[in-house]
ZATORPA-384229 format. One record per residue: residue in one letter; x, y, z of N, C-alpha, C, O in turn. Coordinates in steps of 0.02 Angstrom, whole numbers, plus 50000, padded with zeros to 5 digits. Example, Ala and Ser with C-alpha at 12.3 -4.5 7.8 and 13.67 -1.06 7.14 Angstrom:
BEGIN
A506604971650390506154977550390506604983550390507124983450423S506424988850354506844994750357506455000250394506705005750402
***
This chain:
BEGIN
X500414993950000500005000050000500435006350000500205011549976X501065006150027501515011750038501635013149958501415018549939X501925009549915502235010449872501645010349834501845011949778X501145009649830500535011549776500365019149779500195022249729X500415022449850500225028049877500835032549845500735036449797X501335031849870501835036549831501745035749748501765040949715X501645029649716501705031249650501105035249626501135039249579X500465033849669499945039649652500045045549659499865049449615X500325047649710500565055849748501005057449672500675061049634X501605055549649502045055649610501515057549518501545062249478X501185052649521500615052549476500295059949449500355063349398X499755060349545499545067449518499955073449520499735077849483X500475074949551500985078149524501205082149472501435087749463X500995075549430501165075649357500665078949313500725082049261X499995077149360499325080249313499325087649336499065092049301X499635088849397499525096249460500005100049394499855106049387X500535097349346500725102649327500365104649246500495109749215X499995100449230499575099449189498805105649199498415107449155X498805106949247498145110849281497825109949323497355113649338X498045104049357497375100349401497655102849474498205101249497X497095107649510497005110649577496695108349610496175106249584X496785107049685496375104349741495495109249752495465112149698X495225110049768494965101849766494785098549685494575101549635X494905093449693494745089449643494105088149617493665085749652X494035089549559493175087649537493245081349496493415080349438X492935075349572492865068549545492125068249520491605069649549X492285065849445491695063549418491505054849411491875050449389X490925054249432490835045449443490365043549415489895047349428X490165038049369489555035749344489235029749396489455026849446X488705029649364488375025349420488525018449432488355015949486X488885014049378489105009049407489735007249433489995001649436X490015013749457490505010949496490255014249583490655013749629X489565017349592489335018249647489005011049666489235008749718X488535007149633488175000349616488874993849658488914989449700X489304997749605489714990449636490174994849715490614991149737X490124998949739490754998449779490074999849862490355000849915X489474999649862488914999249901489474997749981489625002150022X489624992249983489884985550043490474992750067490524994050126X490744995450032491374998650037491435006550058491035009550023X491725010550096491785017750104492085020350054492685021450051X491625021450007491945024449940492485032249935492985033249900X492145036649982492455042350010493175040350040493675043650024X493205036250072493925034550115494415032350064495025033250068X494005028649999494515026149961494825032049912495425032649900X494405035249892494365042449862495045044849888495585043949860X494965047449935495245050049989496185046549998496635050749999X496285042150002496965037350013497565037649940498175037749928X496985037449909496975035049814497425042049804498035041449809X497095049749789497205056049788497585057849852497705063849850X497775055649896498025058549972498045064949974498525068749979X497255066449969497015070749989495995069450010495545066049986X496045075050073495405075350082494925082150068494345082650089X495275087350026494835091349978494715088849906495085089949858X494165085449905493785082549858493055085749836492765089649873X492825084049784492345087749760491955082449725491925084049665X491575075649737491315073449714490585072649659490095072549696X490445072449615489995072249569489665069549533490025064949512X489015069049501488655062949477488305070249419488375076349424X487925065949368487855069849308487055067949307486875062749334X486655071349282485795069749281485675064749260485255061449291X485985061349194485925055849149486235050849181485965045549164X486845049749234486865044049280486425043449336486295037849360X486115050049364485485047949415485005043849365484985037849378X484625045949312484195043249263484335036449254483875032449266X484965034149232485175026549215484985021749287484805015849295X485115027849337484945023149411484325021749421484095016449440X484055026449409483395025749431482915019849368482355018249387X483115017649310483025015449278483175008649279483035004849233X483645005949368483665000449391483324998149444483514993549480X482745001649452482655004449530482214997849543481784998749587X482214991449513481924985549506482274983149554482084982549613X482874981649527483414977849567483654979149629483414984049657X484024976449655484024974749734484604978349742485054977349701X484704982749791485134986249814485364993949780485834997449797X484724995449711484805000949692484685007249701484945012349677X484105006249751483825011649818484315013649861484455019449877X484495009749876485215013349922485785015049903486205017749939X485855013349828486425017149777486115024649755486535029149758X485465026549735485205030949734485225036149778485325041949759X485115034549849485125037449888485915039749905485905045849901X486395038349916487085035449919487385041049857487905044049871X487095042149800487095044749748487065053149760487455057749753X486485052549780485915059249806486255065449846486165071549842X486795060549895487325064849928487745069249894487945074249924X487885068549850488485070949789488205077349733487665077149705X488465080249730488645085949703488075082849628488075076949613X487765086349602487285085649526487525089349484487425095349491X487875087249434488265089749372487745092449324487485087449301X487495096949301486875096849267487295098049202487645102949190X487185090949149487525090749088487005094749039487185094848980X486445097649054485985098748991485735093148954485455094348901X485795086948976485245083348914484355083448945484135080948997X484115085948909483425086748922482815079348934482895076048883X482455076948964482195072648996481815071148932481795065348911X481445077048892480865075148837481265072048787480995066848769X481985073848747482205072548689482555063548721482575060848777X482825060948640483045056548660483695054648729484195058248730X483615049648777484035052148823484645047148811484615041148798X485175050848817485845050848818486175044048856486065044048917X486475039348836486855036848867487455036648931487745041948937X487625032548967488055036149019488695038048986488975043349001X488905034748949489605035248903489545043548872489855048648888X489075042448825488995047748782488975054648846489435058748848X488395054948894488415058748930489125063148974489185069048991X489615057148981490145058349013490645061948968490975067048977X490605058048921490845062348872490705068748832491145071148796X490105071348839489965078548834490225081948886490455087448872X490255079948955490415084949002491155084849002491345090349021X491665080948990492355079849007492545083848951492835089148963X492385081548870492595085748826492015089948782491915086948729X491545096748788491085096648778491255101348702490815103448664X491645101848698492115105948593492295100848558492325101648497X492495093748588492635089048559493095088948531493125086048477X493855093548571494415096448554494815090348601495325092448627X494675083948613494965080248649495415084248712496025084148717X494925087948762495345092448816494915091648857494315091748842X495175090648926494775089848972494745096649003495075097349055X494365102448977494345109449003494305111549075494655115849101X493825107749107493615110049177494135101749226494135098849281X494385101549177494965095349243494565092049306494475093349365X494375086649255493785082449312494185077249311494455076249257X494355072249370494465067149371493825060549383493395060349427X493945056249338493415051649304493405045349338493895041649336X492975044049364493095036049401492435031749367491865033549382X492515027849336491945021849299492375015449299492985014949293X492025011749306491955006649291491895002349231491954996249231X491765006449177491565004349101492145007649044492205013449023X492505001849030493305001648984493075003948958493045009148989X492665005148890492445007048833492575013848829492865016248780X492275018848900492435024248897493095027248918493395032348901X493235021748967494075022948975494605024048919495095027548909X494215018848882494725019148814494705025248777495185027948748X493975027848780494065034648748494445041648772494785045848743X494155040548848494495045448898495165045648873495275051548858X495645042348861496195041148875496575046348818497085049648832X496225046348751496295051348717496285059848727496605064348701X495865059648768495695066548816496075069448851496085067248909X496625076048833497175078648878496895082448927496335084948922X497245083048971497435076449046496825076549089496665080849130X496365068749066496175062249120496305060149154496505055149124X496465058649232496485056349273495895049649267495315050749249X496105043549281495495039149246495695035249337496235034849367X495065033249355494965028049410494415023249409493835025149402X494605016349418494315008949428494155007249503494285010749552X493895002249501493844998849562494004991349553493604988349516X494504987749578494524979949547494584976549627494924979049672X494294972049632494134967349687494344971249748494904970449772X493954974949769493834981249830494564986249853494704988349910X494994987349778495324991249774495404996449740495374993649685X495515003549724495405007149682496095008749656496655009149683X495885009649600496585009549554496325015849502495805016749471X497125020949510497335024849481497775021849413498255018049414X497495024449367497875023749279498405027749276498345033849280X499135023849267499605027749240499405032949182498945031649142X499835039749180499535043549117499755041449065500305039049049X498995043149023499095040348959499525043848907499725049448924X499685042048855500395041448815500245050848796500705054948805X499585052948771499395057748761499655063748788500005068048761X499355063248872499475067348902500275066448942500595070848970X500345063348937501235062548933501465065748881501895068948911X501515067748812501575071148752501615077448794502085080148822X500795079348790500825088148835501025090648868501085096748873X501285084148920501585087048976502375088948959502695093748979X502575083148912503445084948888503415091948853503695097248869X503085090848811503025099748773503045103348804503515107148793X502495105348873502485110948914503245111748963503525116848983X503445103948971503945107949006504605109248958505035112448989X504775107748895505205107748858505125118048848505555122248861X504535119048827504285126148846504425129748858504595134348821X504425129748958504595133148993505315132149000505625137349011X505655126748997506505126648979506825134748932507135139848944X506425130648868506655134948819506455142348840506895146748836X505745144348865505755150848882506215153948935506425159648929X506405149348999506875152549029507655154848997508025159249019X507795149348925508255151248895508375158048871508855161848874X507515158548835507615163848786507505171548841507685176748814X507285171848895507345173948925507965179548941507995185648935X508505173948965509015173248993509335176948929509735181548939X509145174848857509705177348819509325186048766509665190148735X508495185948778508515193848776508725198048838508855203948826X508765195648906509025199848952509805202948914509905208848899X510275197448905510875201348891510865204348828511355207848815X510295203548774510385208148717510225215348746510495220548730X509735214548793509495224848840510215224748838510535227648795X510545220448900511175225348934511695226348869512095231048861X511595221248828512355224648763512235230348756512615235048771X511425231048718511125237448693511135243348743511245249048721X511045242548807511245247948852511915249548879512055254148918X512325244948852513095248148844513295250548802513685255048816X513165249248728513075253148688512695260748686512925266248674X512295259448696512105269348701512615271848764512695277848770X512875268248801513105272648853513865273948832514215278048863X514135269948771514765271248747514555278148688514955282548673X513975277648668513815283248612513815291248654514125296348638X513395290148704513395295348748514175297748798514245303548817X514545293948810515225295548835515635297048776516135299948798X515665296448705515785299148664515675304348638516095308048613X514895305448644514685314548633514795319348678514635325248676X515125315848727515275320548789515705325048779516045324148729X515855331048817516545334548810516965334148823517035329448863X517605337948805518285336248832518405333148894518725327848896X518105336848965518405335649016517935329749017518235326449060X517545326949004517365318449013517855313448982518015308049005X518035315948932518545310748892519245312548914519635309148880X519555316348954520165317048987519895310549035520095304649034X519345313649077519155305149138519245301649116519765298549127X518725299049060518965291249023519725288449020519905282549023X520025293049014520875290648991521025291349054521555288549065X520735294649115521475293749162521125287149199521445283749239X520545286049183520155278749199520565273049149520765267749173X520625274349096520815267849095521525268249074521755264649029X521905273349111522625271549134522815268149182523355266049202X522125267949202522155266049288521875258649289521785255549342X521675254949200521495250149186522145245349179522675248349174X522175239249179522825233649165522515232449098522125236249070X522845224349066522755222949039521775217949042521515215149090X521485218848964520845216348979520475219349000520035216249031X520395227348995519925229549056519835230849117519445234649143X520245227249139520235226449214520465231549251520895234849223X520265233949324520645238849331521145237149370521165231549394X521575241249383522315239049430522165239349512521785243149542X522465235549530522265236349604522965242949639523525243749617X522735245449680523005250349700523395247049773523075243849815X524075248449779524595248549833524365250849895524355256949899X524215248049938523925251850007524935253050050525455250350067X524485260250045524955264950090525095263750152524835268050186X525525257950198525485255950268525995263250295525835265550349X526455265950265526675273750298527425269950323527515264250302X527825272450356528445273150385528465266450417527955264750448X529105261050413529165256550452529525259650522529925264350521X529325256450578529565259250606529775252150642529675246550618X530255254350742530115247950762529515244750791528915245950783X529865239850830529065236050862528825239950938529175241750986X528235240450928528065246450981528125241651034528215245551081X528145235551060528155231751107528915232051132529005232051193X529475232251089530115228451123530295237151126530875237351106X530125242551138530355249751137530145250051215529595249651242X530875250951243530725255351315530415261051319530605266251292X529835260151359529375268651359529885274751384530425274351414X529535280251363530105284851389529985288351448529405290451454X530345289551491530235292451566530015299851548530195303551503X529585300551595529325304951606529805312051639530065311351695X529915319251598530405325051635530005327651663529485328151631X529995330051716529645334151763530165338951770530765338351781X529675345551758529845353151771530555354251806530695351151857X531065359651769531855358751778532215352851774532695351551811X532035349851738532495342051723532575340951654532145342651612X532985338851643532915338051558533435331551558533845331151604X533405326651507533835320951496534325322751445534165326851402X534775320851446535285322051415535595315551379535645310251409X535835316551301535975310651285536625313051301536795318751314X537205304151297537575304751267538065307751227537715311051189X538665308751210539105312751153538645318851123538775321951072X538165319951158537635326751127537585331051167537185330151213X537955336951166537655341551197537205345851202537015347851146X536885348751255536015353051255536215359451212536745362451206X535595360151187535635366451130535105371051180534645368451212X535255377751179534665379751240534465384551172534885387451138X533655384751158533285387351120533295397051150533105396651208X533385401851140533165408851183532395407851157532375406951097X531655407751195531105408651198531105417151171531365422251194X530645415651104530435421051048530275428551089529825428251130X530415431651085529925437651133529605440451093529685440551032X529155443551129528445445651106528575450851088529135452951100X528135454551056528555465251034528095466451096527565463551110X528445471451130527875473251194528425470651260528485473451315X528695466151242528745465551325529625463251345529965458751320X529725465651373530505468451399530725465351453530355464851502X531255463151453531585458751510531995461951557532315466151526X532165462151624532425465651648533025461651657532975455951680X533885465251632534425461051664534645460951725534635466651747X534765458651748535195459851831535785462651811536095460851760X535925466351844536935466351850537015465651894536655466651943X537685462851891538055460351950538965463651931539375463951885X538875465451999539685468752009540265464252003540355458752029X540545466751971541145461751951541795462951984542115467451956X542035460652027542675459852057543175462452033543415459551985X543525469052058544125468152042544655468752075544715471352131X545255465352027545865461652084546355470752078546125475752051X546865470352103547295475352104547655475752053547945470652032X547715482252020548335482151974547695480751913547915480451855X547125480151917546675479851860546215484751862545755484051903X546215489051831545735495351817545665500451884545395505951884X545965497551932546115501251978546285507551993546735510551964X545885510252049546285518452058546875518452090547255513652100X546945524252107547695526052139547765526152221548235525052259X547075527952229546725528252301546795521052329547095519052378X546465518052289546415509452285547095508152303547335506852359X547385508652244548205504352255548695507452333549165504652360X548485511852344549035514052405548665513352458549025513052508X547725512652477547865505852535547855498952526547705494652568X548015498052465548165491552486548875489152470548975483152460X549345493552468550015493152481550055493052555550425489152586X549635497752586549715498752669549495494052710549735493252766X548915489652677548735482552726549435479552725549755477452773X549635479952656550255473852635550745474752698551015470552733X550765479252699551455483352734551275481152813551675478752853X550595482552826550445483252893550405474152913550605472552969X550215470252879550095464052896551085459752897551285454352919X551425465052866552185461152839552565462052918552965457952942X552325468152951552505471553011552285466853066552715466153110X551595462553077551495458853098551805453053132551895450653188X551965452053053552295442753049552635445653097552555444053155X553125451053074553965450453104553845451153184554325450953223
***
């Protein structure tokens, strides 16, 4: 049951890209309601499609065929059973000759007779004859019932055809797609080379110092990042001590250069003077020199 279920899921899939939307409009003739009576036809519905938005349906001309058994034993409660379901009203009129279930089904599935199933009904009968026709009909979904199992029809060769086309299709349109997009952008590089051409001088000086700045191919050059001065490693550098006010460090074989601080116009320094010593016998007066011949004299008197 597992692997019947996935190949159905896989199945409608195939029809989902075909057109067919949830809920599903199951169409059923009356003898496959007749035979599946004993059975929860809905549940099987239901497992078959794994899905439970369904839209079940019966057509005027299969109520008519029923009721046209209503002799037989167990057709009252197919009727009724019937009655629940959605009434397809195909238009065949009760007074004119009445329509077969085949023929009937087949007005509503293909009603242009363009072999297309327009309104995407999925078909469950019991009667090959019309299966066989269905099958011609792009895209049928066709369902049986065989010894209290319901069976989904691989798609037929037909609608396998439509389906390759449509997607061969959409291939090719994403191609062609893909390849008028880059005819815009050629064409919009082109006007934009026509227009940088009608430009003036100082646009076409840019152009050239742009593509001096191009390599070979177009491409442009990558530019040298500026890291600045090597220097050393800021880690293995002894920090430098801190001079505090009247201190200054002194290198080495270098001696201090003392800057004179700029003066301002305005403001005037006052010098000190200081008296300068003098010895005897240097710029000296006369007054000067003869007492201090007389200490000399007076201290020589002393010693003796």
């Amino acid at each position: 049951m597992g692997k019947r279920t996935k190949q159905y899921k896989k199945l409608m899939r195939s029809f989902q890209m075909l057109g067919f939307r949830e809920p599903y409009q199951l169409l059923m003739t009356s003898d496959i309601v007749l035979d599946t009576m004993k059975l929860d036809l809905m549940t099987l519905f239901e497992k078959a499609l794994s899905t439970k938005n369904l839209k079940p349906m019966i057509t005027q001309c299969c109520i008519r065929a029923m009721y046209a058994k209503n002799k037989e034993p167990g057709v009252a409660a197919a009727i009724e059973r019937a009655k629940t379901f959605e009434r397809r009203r195909c238009g065949h009129l009760m007074d004119e000759d009445p329509l077969t279930e085949r023929e009937c089904v087949m007005a509503v599935v293909d009603p242009k007779r363009k072999n297309e199933n327009k309104f995407r009904y999925v078909v469950a009968t019991q009667d090959e004859m019309l299966r066989e026709k269905l099958r011609s009909v792009v895209p049928t979904p066709l369902m049986y019932v065989k010894r209290s199992v319901l069976i989904l029809e691989p798609m037929a060769e037909a609608s396998q055809r439509v389906r390759d086309k449509e997607e061969k299709a959409k291939f090719m349109s994403g191609i062609v797609r893909g390849t008028s997009k880059r005819k815009r952008e050629e064409e919009e590089e082109e006007e934009e080379d026509e227009d940088d051409k009608s430009g003036s001088e100082d646009e076409d000086d840019k152009d050239k110092s742009k593509s001096s700045t191009q390599g070979e191919g177009g491409k442009p050059k990558k530019k040298k990042k500026n890291y600045g001065k090597k220097g050393p490693n800021p880690l293995a550098v002894k920090k430098a001590k801190k001079v505090t006010e009247g201190q200054k460090e002194q290198r080495p074989g270098k001696e201090e250069t003392e800057t004179p601080a700029a003066e301002t116009p305005g403001e005037h320094k006052t010098k000190r003077k200081r008296r300068k010593k003098t010895t005897a016998g240097e710029g000296a007066s006369d007054k000067e020199i003869a007492a201090a011949v007389e200490a000399a004299v007076a201290g020589a008197d002393m010693q003796d």
